[in-house]
C-alpha positions as CSV (number, residue, x, y, z in Angstrom):
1,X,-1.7,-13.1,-33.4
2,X,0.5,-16.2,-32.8
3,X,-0.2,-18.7,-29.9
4,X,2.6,-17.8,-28.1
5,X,1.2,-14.3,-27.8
6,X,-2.0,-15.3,-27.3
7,X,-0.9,-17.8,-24.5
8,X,1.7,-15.3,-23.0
9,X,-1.0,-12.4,-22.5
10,X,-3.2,-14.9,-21.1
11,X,-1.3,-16.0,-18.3
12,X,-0.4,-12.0,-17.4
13,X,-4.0,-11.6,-17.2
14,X,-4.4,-14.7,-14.9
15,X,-1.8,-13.1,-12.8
16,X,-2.9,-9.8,-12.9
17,X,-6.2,-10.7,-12.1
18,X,-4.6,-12.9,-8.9
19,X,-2.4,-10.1,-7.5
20,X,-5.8,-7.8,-7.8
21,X,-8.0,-10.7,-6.1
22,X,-5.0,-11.4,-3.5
23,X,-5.0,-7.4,-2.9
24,X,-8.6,-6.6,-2.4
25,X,-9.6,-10.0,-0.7
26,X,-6.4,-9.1,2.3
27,X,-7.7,-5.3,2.0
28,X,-11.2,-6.2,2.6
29,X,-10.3,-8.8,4.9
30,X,-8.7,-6.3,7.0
31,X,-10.8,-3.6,6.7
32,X,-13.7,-6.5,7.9
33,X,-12.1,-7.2,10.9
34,X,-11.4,-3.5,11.9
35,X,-15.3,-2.9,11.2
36,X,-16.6,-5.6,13.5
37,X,-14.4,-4.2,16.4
38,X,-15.2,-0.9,16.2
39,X,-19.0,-1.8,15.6
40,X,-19.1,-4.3,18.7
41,X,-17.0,-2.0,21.0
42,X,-19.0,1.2,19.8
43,X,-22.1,-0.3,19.8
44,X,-24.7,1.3,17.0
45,X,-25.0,4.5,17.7
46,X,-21.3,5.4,18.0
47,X,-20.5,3.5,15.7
48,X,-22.7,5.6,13.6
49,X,-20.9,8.2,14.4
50,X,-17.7,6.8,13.4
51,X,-19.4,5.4,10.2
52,X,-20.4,8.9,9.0
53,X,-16.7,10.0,9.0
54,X,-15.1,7.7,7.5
55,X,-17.4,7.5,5.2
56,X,-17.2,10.7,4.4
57,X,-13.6,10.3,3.6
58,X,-14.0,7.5,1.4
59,X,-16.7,9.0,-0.4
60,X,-15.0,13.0,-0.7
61,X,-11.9,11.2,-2.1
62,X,-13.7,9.2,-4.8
63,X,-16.2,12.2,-5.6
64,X,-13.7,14.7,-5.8
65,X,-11.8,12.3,-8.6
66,X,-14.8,13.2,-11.1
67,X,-13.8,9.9,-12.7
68,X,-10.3,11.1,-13.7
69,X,-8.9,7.9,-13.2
70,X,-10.6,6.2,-15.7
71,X,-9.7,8.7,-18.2
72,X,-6.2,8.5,-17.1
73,X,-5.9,4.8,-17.3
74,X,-7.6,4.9,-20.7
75,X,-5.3,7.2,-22.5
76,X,-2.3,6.2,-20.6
77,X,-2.6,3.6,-22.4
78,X,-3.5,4.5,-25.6
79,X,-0.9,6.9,-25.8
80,X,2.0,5.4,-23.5
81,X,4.8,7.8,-24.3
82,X,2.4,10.7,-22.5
83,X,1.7,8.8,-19.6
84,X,3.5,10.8,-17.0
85,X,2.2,14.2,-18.8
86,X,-1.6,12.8,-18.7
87,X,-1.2,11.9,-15.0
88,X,0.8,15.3,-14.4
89,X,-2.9,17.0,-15.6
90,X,-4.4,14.3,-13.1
91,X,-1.8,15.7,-10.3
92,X,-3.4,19.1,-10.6
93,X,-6.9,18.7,-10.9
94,X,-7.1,17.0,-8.3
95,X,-5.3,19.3,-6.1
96,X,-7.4,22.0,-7.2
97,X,-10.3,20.2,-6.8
98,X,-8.6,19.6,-2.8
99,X,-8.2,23.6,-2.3
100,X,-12.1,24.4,-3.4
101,X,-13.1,21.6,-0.9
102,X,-10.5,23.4,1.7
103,X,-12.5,27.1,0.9
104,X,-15.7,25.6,1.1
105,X,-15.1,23.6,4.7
106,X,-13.5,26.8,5.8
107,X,-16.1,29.6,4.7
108,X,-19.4,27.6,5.1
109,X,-18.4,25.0,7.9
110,X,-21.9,24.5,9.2
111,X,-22.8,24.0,5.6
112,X,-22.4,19.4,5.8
113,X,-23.9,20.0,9.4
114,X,-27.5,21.1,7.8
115,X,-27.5,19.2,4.6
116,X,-27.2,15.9,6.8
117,X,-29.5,17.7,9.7
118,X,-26.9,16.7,12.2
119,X,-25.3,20.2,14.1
120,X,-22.7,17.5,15.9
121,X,-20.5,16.5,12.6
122,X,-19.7,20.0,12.4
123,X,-16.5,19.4,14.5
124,X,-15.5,16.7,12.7
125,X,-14.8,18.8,9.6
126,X,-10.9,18.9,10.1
127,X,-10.6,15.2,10.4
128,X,-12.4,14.3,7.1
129,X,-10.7,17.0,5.2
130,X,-7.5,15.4,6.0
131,X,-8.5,11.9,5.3
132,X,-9.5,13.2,2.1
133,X,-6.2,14.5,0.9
134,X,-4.5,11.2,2.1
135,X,-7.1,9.4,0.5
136,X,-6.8,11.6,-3.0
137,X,-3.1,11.3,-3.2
138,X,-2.8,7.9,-2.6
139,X,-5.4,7.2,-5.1
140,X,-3.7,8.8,-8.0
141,X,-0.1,6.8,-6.8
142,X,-2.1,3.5,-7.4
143,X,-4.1,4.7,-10.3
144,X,-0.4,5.0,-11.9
145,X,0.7,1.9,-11.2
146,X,-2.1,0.2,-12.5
147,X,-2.3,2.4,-15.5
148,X,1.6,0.5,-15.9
149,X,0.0,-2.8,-14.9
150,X,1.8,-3.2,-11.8
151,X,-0.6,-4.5,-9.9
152,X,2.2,-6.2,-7.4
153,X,3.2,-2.8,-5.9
154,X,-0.3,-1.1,-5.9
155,X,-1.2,-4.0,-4.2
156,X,1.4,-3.5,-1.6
157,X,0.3,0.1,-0.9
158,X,-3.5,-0.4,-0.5
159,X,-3.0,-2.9,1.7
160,X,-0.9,-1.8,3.5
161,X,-2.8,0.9,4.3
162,X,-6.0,-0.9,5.3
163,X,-3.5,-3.0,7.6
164,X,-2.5,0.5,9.4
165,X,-5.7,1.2,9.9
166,X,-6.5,-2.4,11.9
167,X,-3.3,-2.6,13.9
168,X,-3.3,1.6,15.3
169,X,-7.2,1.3,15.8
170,X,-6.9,-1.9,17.4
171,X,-4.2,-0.6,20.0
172,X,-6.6,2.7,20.5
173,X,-9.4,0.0,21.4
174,X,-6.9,-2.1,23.3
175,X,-6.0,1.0,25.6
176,X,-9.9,1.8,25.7
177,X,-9.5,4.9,23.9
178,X,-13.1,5.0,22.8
179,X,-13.3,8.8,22.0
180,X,-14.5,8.7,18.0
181,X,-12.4,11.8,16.7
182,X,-9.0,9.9,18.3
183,X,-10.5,6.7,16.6
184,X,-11.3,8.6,13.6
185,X,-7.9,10.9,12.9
186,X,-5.9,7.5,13.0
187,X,-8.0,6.4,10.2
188,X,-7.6,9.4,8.6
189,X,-3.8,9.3,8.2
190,X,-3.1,6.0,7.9
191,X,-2.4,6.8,3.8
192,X,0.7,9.0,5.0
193,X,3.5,6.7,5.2
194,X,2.7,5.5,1.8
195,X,1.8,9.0,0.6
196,X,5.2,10.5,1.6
197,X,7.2,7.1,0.7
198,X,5.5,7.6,-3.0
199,X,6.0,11.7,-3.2
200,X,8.3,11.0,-5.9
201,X,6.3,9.9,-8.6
202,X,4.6,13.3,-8.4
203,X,7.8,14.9,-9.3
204,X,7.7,12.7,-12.1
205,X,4.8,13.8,-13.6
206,X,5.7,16.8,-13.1
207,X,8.6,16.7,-15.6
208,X,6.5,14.8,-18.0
209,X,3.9,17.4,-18.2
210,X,6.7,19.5,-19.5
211,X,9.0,17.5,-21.5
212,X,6.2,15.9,-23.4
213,X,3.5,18.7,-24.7
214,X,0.3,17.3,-25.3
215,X,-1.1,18.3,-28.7
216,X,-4.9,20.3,-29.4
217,X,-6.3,17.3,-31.0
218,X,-4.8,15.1,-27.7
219,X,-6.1,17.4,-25.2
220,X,-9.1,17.9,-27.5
221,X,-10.1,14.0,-27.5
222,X,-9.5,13.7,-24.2
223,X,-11.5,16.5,-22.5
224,X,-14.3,15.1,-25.0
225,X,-14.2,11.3,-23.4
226,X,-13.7,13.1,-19.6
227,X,-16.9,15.6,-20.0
228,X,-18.9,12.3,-20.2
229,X,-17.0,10.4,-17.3
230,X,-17.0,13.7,-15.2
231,X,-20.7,14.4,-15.6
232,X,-21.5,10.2,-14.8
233,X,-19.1,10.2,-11.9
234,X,-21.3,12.7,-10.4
235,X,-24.2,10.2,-10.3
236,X,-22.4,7.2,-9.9
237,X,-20.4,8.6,-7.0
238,X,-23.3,10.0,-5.2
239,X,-24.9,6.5,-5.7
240,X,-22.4,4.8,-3.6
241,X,-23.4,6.0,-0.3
242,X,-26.5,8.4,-0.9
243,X,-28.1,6.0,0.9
244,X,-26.3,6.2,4.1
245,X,-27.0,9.3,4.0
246,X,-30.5,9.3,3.4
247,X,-30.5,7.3,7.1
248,X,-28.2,10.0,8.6
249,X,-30.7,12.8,7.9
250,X,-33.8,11.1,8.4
251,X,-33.1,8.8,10.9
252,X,-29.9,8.9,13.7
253,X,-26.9,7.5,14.3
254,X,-28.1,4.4,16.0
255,X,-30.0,3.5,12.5
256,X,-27.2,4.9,10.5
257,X,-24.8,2.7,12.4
258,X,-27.3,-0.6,12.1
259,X,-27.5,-0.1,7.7
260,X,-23.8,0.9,7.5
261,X,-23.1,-2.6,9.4
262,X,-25.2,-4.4,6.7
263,X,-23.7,-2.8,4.1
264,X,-20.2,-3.3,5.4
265,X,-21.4,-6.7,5.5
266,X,-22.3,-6.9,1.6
267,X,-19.1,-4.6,0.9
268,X,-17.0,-7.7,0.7
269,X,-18.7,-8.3,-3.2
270,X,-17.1,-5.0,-4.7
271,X,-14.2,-7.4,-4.8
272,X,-15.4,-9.0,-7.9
273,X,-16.1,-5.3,-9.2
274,X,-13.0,-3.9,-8.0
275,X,-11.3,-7.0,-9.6
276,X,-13.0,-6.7,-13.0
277,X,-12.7,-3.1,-13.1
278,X,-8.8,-2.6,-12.4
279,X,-7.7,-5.5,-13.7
280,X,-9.7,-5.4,-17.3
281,X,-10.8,-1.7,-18.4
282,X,-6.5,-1.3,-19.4
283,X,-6.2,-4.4,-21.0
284,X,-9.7,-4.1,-23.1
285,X,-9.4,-0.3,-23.9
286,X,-6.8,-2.2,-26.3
287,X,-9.2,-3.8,-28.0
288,X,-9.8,-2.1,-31.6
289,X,-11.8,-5.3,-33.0
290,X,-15.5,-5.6,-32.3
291,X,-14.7,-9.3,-32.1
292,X,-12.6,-9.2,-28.7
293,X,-15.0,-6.8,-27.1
294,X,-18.4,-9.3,-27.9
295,X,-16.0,-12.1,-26.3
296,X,-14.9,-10.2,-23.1
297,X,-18.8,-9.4,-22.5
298,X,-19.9,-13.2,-23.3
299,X,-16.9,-14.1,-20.6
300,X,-18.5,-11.7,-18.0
301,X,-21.9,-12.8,-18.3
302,X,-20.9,-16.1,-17.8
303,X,-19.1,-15.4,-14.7
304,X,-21.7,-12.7,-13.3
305,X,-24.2,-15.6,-13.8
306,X,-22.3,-17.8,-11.3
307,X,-21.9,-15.4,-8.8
308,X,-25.3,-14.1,-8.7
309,X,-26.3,-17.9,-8.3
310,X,-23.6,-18.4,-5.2
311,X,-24.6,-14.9,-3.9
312,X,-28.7,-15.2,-4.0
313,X,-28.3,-18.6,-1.7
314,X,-27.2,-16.6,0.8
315,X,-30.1,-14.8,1.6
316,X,-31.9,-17.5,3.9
317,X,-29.3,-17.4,6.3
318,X,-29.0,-13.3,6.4
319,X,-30.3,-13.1,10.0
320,X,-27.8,-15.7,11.1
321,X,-24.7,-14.0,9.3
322,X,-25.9,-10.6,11.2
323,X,-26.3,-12.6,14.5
324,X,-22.5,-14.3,14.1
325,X,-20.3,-11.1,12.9
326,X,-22.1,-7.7,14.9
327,X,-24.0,-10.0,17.7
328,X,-27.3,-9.5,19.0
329,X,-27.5,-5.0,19.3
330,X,-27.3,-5.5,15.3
331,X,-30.4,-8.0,15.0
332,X,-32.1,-5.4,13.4
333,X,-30.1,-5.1,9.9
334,X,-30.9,-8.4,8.8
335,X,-33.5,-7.4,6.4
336,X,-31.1,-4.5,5.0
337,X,-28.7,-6.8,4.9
338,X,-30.8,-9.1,2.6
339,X,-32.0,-6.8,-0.1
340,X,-28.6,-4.6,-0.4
341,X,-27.2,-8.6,-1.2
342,X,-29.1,-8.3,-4.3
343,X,-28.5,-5.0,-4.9
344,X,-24.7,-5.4,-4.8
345,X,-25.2,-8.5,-7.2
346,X,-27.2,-6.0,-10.4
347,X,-23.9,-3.8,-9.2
348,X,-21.6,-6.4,-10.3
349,X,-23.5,-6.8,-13.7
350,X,-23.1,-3.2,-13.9
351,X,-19.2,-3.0,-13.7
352,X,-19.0,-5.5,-15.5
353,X,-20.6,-4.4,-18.5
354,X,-19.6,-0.9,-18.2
355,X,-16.1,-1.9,-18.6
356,X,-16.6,-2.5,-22.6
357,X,-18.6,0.7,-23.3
358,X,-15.5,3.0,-21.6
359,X,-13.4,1.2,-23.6
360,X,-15.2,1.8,-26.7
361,X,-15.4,5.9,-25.7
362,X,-19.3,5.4,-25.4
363,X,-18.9,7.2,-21.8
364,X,-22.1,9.0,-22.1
365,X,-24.1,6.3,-22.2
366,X,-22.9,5.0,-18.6
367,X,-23.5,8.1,-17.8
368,X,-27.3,8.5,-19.0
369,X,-27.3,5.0,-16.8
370,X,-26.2,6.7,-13.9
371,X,-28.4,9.5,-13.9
372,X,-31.2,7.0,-14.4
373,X,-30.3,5.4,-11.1
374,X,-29.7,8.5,-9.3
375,X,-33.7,10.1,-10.6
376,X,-35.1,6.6,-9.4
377,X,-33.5,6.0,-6.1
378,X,-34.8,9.9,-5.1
379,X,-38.0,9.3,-5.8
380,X,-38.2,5.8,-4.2
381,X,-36.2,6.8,-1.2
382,X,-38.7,9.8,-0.7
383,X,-41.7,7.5,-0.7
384,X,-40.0,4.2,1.3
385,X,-37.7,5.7,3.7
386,X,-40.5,7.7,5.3
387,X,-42.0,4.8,6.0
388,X,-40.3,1.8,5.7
389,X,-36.6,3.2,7.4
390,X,-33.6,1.3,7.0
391,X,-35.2,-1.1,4.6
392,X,-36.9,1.9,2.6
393,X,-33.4,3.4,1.6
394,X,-32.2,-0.3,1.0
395,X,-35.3,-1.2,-1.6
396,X,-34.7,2.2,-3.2
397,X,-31.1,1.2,-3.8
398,X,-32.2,-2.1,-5.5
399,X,-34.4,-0.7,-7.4
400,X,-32.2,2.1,-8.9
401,X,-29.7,-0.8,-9.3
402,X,-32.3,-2.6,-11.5
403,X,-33.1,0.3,-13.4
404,X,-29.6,1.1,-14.1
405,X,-28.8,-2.4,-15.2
406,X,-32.0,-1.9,-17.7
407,X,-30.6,0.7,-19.1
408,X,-27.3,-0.5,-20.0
409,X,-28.2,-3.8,-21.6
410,X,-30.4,-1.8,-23.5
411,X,-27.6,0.3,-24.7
412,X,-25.6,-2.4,-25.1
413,X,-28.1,-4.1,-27.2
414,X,-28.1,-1.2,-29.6
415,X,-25.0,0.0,-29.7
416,X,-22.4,-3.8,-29.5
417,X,-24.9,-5.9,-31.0
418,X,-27.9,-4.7,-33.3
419,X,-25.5,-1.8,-35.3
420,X,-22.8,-4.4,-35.8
């Protein structure tokens, strides 16, 4: 490839990977602040409360994606003239995946209520449905653009939701509205402006599932890559916030509200994921050389090993970080707060390794990864939780984390390296 090439898709790649930094940093950022006021005006246990819907929105809208968007990014860009048709098959699932949840909330309501042992969520059903279609629709706008590396305009939409979110919340708060279903429904719809502005690209793909047919073998290679993303997403979504819900139906609100805190406290590294993941599984599902995907992994060891250094000196002043952001009702997370640190950091390692295997089409073997995290975080939150609490469901994390992170240099190992 001439230099100039080489030099030119290097700097789009620095600038890429600025936009996506510059979007998720302001995002986070916001979201941050909006977390610490609702946490120190709620206090724990409300804030618990609070914390279990809107995570239940987050979570619904990124579980019900069964890892579509990876497979849409992937063979959007492989095959680019079919890109509105493959995200016009994206549309509809994920609409239909929207109507089953709709059935299910409406003929077994009290169904969430005893899985989490908590009768009172049962009335806030409504709210996180809706937060869930916002939060679905809105993912698959983005999910486009980035698929057309336009990171500039996704960036303008996620963020701007997050700020929506701070500014209505903070006049609720100002006007000591306090009541968590107002609190929550704001957050809920604070994706429609964006949603509605953005309606037309749905029309779009639309016409592009018609006017460009996607052949057998098409449809046949992609349904074969998407079994294997579909079946991990199952485990790796669960895995985002099983653990906050292991503390919801074992514990209460008060210690729900105290981990969720910590958490939200360590969130701030999925930056570095969300960066790495966006930004590089497009650009190295182009790869076809063996060469360019051993360099990309050298180049994210390299800077995984620098983070994890800058991350792990963080850990003596946990209890002061706590004391400063949530004040003195959330002295109790500092030891949550401390292991999920490390936890996030095998995380990181995760992503970033998991981005060469999609792009290879070895799916399955993230996904034999996930389900080895999800097996040992059961049986370690079973035995810790009981009787450590907070900290149980937190060690069980890490230690699924390490397990998972075991499993995929070992694939790795045997699939980039020894068979090359």
């Amino acid at each position: 490839m001439p230099d100039f090439i080489t030099g030119r898709i290097k700097k789009e790649t620095l600038r890429h990977l600025a936009v996506v930094f510059a979007e998720n940093v302001l995002s986070r950022g916001l979201n941050f602040v909006l977390i610490i006021l609702v946490a120190r005006e709620l206090g724990p246990g409300k804030y618990g409360l609070y914390s279990f819907v809107t995570v239940s929105i987050l979570f619904l809208g990124t579980f019900l994606d069964f890892g579509m968007e990876n497979t849409a990014v992937r063979f959007s860009g492989k095959y680019r003239d079919k890109r509105e048709g493959i995200f016009g098959v994206y549309f509809i699932f994920k609409s239909a995946m929207l109507a089953a949840l709709f059935l299910l909330t409406l003929l077994y309501p009290r169904a969430l209520a005893v899985l989490v042992n908590k009768p009172l969520v049962e009335k806030y059903l409504l709210i996180i449905f809706i937060g869930c279609v916002m939060e679905s629709y809105q993912y698959i706008i983005t999910t486009y653009l980035q698929s057309r590396e336009r990171f500039t305009a996704r960036a303008v939409i996620n963020a701007g939701v997050f700020l929506a979110r701070l500014v209505s919340i903070f006049i609720l708060l100002q006007m000591s509205v306090s009541d968590i279903r107002t609190i929550s429904l704001f957050f809920a719809l604070s994706g429609l402006p964006f949603v509605l502005t953005c309606s037309g690209y749905f029309a779009g793909f639309f016409r592009g599932l018609l006017s460009h047919n996607i052949s057998g073998d098409m449809l046949k290679e992609i349904l074969h890559y998407a079994k294997w993303i579909a079946a991990g997403s199952v485990a790796m979504n669960i895995m985002t916030r099983l653990d906050f819900y292991v503390i919801v139906s074992f514990l209460s609100f008060r210690e729900a509200g105290l981990y969720n805190s910590a958490f939200q406290l360590v969130s701030p590294l999925l930056v570095i994921s969300l960066v790495f993941g966006k930004v590089f599984l497009p650009k190295v599902s182009k790869y076809t050389e063996l060469a360019r995907i051993k360099a990309y992994i050298g180049k994210a060891a390299a800077t995984g090993a620098v983070v994890s250094v800058v991350l792990i000196l963080v850990l003596p002043f946990s209890r002061d970080v706590i004391l400063f952001v949530f004040g003195e009702k959330y002295s109790e997370a500092f030891g949550v707060f401390r292991i999920l640190l490390v936890s996030h950091v095998l995380t990181l390692w995760n992503v970033m390794f998991g981005i060469a295997f999609y792009s290879m089409g070895y799916s399955k073997y993230m996904t034999m990864g996930a389900y080895i995290e999800l097996l040992v975080f059961a049986a370690c939150s079973l035995v810790l939780v009981p009787s450590l609490g907070m900290e149980g469901a937190a060690w069980s994390r890490m230690i699924a984390s390490a397990g998972y992170l075991g499993a995929v240099i070992v694939f790795m190992y045997r699939k980039i390296y020894l068979n090359a």
